[in-house]
Every structure is written in structure tokens, then in C-alpha cells.
C-alpha positions in Angstrom: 51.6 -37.6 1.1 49.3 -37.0 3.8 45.6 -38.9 3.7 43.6 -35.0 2.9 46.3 -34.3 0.1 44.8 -37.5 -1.3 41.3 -37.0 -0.6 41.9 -33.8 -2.4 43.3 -35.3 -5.5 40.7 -37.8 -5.6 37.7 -35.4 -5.7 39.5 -33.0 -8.8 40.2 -36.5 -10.5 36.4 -37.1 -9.8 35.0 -33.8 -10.7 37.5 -33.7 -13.9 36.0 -37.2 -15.0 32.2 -35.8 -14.6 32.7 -32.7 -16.0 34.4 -35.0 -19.5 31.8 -37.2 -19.2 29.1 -34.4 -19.4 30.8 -33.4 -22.7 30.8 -36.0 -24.5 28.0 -37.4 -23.6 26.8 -34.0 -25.4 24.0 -33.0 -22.3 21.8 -29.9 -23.4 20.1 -27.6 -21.6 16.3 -25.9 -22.5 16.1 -25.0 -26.1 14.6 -23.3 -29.3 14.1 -24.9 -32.0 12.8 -23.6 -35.2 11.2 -25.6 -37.5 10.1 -24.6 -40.0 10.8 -20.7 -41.6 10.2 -18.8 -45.5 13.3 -17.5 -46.8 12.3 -14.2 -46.2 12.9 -14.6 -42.3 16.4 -15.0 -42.1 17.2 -17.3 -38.8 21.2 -17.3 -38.3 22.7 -20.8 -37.4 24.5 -20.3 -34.0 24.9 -20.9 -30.2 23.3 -17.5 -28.9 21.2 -17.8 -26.2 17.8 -16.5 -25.8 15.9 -15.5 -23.1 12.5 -17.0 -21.8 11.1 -13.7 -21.3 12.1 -12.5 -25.5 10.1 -15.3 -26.4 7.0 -12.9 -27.4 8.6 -10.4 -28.6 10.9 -12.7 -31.1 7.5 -14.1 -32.3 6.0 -10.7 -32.8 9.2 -9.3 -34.8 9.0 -12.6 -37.3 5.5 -11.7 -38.4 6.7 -8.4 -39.0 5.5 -6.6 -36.1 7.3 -4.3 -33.9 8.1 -4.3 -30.0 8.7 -2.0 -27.4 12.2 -2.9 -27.2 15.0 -3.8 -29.6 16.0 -7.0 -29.5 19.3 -7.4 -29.2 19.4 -10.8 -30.5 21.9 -11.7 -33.3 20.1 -15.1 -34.4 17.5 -13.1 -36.3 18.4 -10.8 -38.7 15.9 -8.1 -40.4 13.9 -9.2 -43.8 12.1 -7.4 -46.3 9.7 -4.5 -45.7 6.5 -5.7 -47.2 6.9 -9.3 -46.9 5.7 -10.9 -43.3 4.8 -14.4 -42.9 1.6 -15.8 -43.3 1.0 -18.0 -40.0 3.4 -18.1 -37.0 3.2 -21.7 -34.8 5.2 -22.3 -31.4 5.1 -25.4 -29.6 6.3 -25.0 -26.1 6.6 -29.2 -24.7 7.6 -28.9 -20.8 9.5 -31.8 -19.2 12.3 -32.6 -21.5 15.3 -30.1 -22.8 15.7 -31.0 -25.9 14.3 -33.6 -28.7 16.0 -34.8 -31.8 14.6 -33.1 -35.0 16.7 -33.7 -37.6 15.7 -31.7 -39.8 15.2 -28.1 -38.9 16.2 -24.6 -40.0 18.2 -23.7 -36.4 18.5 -24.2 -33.2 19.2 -21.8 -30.3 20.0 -22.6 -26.0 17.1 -21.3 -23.9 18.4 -19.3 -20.9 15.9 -18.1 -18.0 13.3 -20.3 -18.4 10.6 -18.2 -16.8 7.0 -18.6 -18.2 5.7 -16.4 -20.9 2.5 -16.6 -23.2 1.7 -14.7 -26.9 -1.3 -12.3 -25.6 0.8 -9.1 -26.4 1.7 -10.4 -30.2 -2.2 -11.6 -30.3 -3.5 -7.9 -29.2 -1.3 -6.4 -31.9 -2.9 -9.3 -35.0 -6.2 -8.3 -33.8 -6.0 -4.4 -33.4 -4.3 -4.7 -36.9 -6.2 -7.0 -38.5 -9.8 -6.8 -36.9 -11.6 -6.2 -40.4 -10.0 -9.3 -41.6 -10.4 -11.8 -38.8 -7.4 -13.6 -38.5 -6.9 -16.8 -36.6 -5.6 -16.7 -32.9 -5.8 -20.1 -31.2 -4.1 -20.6 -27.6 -4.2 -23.9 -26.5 -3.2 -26.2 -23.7 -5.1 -29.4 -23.3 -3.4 -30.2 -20.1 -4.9 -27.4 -18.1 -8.5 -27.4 -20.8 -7.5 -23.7 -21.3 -8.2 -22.2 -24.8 -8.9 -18.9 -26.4 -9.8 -18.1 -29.9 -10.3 -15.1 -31.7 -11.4 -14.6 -35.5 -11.9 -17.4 -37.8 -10.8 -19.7 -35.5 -14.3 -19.7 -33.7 -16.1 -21.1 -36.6 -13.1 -23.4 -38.0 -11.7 -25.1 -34.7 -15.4 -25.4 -32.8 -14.9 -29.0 -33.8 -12.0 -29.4 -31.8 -12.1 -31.3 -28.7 -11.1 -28.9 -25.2 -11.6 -31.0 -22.4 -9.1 -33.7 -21.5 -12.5 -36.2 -21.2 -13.6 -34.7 -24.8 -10.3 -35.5 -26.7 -9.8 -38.9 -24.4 -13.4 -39.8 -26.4 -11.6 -38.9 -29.6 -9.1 -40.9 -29.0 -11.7 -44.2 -29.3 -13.5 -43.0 -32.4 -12.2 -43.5 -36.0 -9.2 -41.6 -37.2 -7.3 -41.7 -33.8 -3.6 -41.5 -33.8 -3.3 -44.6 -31.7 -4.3 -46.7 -34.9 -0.8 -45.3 -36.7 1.4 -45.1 -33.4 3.7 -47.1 -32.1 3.0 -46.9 -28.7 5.2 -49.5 -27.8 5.2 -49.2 -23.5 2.9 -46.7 -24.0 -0.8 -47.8 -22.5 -4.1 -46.9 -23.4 -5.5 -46.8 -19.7 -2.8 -45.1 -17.8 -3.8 -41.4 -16.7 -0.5 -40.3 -17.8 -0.4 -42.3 -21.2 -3.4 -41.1 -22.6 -2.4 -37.2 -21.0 0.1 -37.4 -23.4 -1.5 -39.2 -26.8 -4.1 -36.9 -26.2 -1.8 -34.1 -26.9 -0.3 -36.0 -30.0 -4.0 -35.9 -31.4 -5.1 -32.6 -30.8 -1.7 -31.5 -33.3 -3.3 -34.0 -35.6 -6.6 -32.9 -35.7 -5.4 -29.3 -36.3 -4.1 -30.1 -39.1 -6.8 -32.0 -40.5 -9.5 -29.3 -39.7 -6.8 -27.1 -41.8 -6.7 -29.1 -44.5 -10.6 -28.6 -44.5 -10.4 -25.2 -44.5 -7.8 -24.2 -46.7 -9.2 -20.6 -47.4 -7.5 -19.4 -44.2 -3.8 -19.6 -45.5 -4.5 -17.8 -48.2 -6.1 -14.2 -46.8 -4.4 -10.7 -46.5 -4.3 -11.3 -41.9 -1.4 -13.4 -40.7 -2.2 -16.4 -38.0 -1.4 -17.3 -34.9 -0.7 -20.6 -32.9 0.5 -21.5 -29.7 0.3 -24.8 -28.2 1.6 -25.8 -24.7 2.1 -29.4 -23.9 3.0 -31.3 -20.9 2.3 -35.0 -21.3 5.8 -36.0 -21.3 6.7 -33.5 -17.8 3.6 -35.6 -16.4 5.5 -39.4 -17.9 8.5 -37.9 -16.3 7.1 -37.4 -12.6 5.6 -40.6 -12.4 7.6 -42.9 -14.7 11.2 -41.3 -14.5 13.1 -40.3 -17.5 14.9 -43.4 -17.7 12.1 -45.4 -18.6 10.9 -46.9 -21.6 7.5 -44.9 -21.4 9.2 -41.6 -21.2 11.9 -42.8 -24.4 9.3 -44.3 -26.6 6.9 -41.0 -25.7 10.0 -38.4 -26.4 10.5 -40.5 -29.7 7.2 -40.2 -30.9 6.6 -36.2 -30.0 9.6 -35.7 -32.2 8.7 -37.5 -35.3 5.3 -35.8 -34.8 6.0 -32.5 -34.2 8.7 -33.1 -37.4 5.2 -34.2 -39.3 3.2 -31.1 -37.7 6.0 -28.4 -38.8 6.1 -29.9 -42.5 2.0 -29.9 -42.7 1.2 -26.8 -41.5 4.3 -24.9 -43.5 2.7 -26.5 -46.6 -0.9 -25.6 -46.1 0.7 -21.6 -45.7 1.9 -22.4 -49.2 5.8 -22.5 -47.4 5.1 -19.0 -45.9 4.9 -19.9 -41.8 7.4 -20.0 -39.4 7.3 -23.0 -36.9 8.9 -22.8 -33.6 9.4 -25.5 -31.1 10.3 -24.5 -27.1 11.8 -27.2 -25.3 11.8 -26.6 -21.3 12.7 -29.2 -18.6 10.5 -27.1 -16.0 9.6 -23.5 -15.8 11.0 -21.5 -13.0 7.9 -20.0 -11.6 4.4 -21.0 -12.2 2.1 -19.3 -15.0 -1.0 -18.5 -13.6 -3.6 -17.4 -16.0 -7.4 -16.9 -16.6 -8.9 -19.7 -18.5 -11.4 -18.0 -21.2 -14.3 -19.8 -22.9 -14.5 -21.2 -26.2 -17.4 -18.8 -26.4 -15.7 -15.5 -26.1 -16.4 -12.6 -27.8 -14.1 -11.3 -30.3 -13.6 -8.1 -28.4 -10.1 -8.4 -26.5 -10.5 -5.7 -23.8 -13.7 -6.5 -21.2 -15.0 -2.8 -20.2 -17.7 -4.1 -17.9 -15.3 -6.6 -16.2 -16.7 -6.8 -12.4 -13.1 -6.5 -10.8 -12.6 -2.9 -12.0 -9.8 -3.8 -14.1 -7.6 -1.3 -15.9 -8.2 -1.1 -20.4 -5.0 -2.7 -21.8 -2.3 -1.2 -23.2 -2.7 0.3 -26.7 0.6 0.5 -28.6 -1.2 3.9 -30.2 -1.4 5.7 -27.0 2.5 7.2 -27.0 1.6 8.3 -30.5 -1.6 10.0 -29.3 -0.1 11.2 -26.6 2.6 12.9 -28.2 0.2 14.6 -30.7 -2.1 15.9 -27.8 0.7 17.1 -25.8 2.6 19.4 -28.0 -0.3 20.3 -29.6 -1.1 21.7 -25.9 2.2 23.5 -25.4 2.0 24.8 -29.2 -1.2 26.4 -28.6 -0.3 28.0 -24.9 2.9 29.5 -26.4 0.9 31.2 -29.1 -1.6 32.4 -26.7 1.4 33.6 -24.5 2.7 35.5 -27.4 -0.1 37.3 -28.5 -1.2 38.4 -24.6 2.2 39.8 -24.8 2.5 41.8 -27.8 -1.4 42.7 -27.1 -0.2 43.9 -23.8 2.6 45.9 -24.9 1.4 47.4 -28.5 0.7 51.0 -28.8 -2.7 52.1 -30.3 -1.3 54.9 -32.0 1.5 53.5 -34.0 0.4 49.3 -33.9 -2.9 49.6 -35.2 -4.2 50.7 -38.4 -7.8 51.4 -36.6 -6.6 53.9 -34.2 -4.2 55.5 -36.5 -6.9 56.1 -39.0 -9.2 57.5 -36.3 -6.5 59.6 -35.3 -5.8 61.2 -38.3 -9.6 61.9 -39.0 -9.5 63.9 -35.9 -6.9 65.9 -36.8 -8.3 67.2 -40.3 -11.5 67.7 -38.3 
């Protein structure tokens, strides 16, 4: 046997032995994880894959809303009518693929991995639900970006934005680093503190909705969507096979198990909690920060860059009505120019026939 046969056998051996290894070393790719759901939204246990981009639209079809286009998605079958979940959470954590939640309703592979946000399904709560201010909070303490809409301005105004604001809550009393076991984890690494600042703004929304219980129980459904990239920032600069990144993918889990339980029992076990898992994103997300300050209006009419309205899910009914109202109308304008134009005065119209018979017995 010549020396490229064996060169040849020894790199399919080698290939065969990594590809075996993969497998049962049980490696897995970007996922979706949910939760936390009511019965009433039916999630079906299975390998299906979703897409990145579906992401908004699967949120907006659990609260009951609909979407432009059918999901063609068999891990979510239809529920009832007139029952729609109160509150709707995702947790998107970039810079790991998966984490271990043991306990959780299903759990789906993420294909395309392309950024996506929830400010379609937040139009649609606040168009629907405007009279009833519901709660819309987008958050990413990484980047200090956050909008709120509704409630949320008066309930969450508490809650720290900046990364040097929540770094000061991290000192005072109630911290989470006096019930963590940070382990590698320091207090006065850039990256550390990145990341346990992360771990207390879930904890603090929970407490301030533990203070305001009212909210779960109004007729206007909520909506939640956190971003988190501590661990993507332990990652760059520690690696993933160190003990910081371990010890901080440990911890995430067991308190994003504790977030999901929390907030499903202050809905009185009517929310649906979702958790994306991406290593990275495939193309950066560039987006306008907005103000904690910002008016409840969605649309900015006056906005100095001559910006188009958004889209309003009402305008294919309206413009439906309008237009064959239009082509109704001209059709029956058509038809009576025509029979106008073609009738005979002394045999189509009563007028002229009674004048004509006057004349005669004159």
C-alpha cells in the first residue's frame, strides 16, 4: 500500500473519530428554550428547528395575536379562541448555545441566527391595548438601551439603566452578590461585574413586580424582552474553558430557572417564558436607543429625518374598503350614464309620456 493510500485512510479514521466524538459528547448548536408556558398554549416537544428571523412573529402568535405570515412551524399548535396569555418574557443571552435548565416545558434548535427584536408584537399590544396601558419593557443593560411604554413608566422608573447606575446597585443592600456564589467570579473585573449586573437587573424585576402586583391581573397582556451579553463578553476575554465562564454559565441558569418560576407565578401561571440561547449573531443589530422618558406615542410625526409613519396592520383593511367602494360607485355611475344616454323620452319616462298624452287630448 502506497504512503497516500495511507494518508488517506488515516484522515477518514480521523474525521470518523471527531465526527463520534462530537456525538457523544452531545455538542448543541443555538437554541430555544421555553420556560415556562399555561396549558392553554400548547408547545410540542420536538427537534424542529426555528428560525432567527420567526422569533417575533412566534411571540406575537402565543399572546394571541396574528402575523402577516403563517407560520409554518409545527412546535406550536393553535389554542383557544378567547384565552391569550397574560405576560409574554424572552430572554435572548448571547455567547453560549445552550444552558442546562432542567426543568422546562420544550426545547427547540435555533437555525439562522440573525438578529431580531419585539417592536412589531409591541406596536400591535399598544394599538390594541392603548386605553389600558399595558407594560412593554425592552431592555439591554449591556448597550444602556431601554424603552418603555404604559405602566411600565411609572412601575420600573426605579430600575437602574446605566451600567454605572446598576454597578452602584450592586454595593447597596439587597444585591445578588450577597446570595451568589461567585466562586472565580470578581467583584472588580469589568467583565465580572458586566455580567452580575445583568443577574441583578432580572432580580430587581421581579422584586418591583412583586411590589406592584395589580399589573398581572388587568384585561392588557405584557410584554418583556431582555438581552444579555455578560457571558459573550467572559467568553472573549476569559475563554470558554475557564472557570469564570463555567461558574458564570452555572449561575445564569439556576437564575433564569428562578426568574421563569417568579414571574409565571406573579401572572397567576398565565405567562409564557422564553429563553434564546445564541453563541453570536450573524450580523450586527443596529438600533436607536430611546429614553426612559419617552412618550407613550409609538409613531414620531415631527421626527427631523423625514421618516415614513409605520406600518398599520389596519391599512389592507382600509384599503380594501376604500377601493371597491371606488370601483362600486364608478360602475353605478357608468350604468346609469348609459341607460340615461340611451332611454327614450316617450316610452322611459312617465314625465314625458304624461305630457304627451295631454297634448294629444288638447
Amino acid at each position: 500500500m502506497s504512503l497516500t493510500s495511507w494518508r488517506r485512510m488515516e484522515a477518514v479514521f480521523s474525521a470518523a473519530f471527531s465526527l463520534c466524538f462530537l456525538v457523544t459528547t452531545g455538542v448543541h448548536g443555538d437554541s430555544l428554550t421555553v420556560l415556562q408556558s399555561p396549558e392553554f398554549v400548547s408547545f410540542q416537544k420536538g427537534d424542529w428547528p426555528v428560525s432567527g428571523e420567526k422569533i417575533p412573529d412566534l411571540v406575537a402568535l402565543t399572546m394571541g395575536f396574528s402575523v402577516q405570515e403563517d407560520l409554518s412551524w409545527p412546535g406550536l399548535q393553535a389554542g383557544p379562541l378567547f384565552q391569550r396569555p397574560r405576560a409574554n418574557v424572552l430572554v435572548v443571552v448571547r455567547g453560549v448555545d445552550s444552558l442546562a435548565l432542567p426543568q422546562s416545558v420544550a426545547s427547540y434548535p435555533l437555525e439562522n441566527p440573525v438578529p431580531f427584536n419585539l417592536d412589531s408584537v409591541a406596536e400591535t399590544v399598544h394599538s390594541l391595548f392603548a386605553e389600558d396601558t399595558p407594560v412593554v419593557l425592552q431592555l439591554a443593560p449591556s448597550e444602556e438601551r431601554l424603552y418603555m411604554l404604559g405602566k411600565a413608566n411609572a412601575v420600573f422608573e426605579d430600575l437602574p439603566v446605566t451600567l454605572q447606575q446598576i454597578r452602584a446597585r450592586l454595593s447597596q443592600d439587597g444585591s445578588v452578590l450577597a446570595s451568589l456564589p461567585l466562586n472565580s467570579l470578581s467583584r472588580n473585573a469589568e467583565a465580572d461585574l458586566l455580567f452580575l449586573s445583568e443577574v441583578q437587573v432580572l432580580h430587581d424585576i421581579t422584586a418591583l413586580l412583586q411590589r406592584h402586583r395589580h399589573l398581572a391581573k388587568d384585561h392588557s397582556p405584557d410584554l418583556y424582552s431582555l438581552e444579555l451579553s455578560g457571558l459573550e463578553e467572559l467568553s472573549r476575554l476569559y475563554g470558554q474553558d475557564s472557570p469564570q465562564y463555567r461558574d458564570a454559565t452555572a449561575i445564569l441558569a439556576s437564575v433564569l430557572q428562578k426568574f421563569g418560576e417568579d414571574v409565571y407565578g406573579l401572572y397567576g401561571n398565565s405567562a409564557v417564558v422564553e429563553v434564546v440561547t445564541v453563541k453570536t449573531f450573524e450580523a450586527p443589530l443596529t438600533r436607536k436607543s430611546r429614553s426612559i422618558l419617552e412618550s407613550k406615542q409609538i409613531s414620531n410625526p415631527g421626527s427631523p429625518y423625514n421618516l415614513a409613519y409605520k406600518y398599520n396592520f389596519h391599512y389592507a383593511v382600509v384599503f380594501n374598503i376604500v377601493l371597491w367602494l371606488m370601483i362600486a360607485l364608478a360602475l353605478a355611475v357608468i350604468v346609469v350614464g348609459y341607460n340615461l344616454w340611451n332611454m327614450d323620452p316617450g316610452y322611459d319616462s312617465i314625465i314625458y309620456r304624461m305630457t304627451n298624452q295631454k297634448i294629444r287630448m288638447d
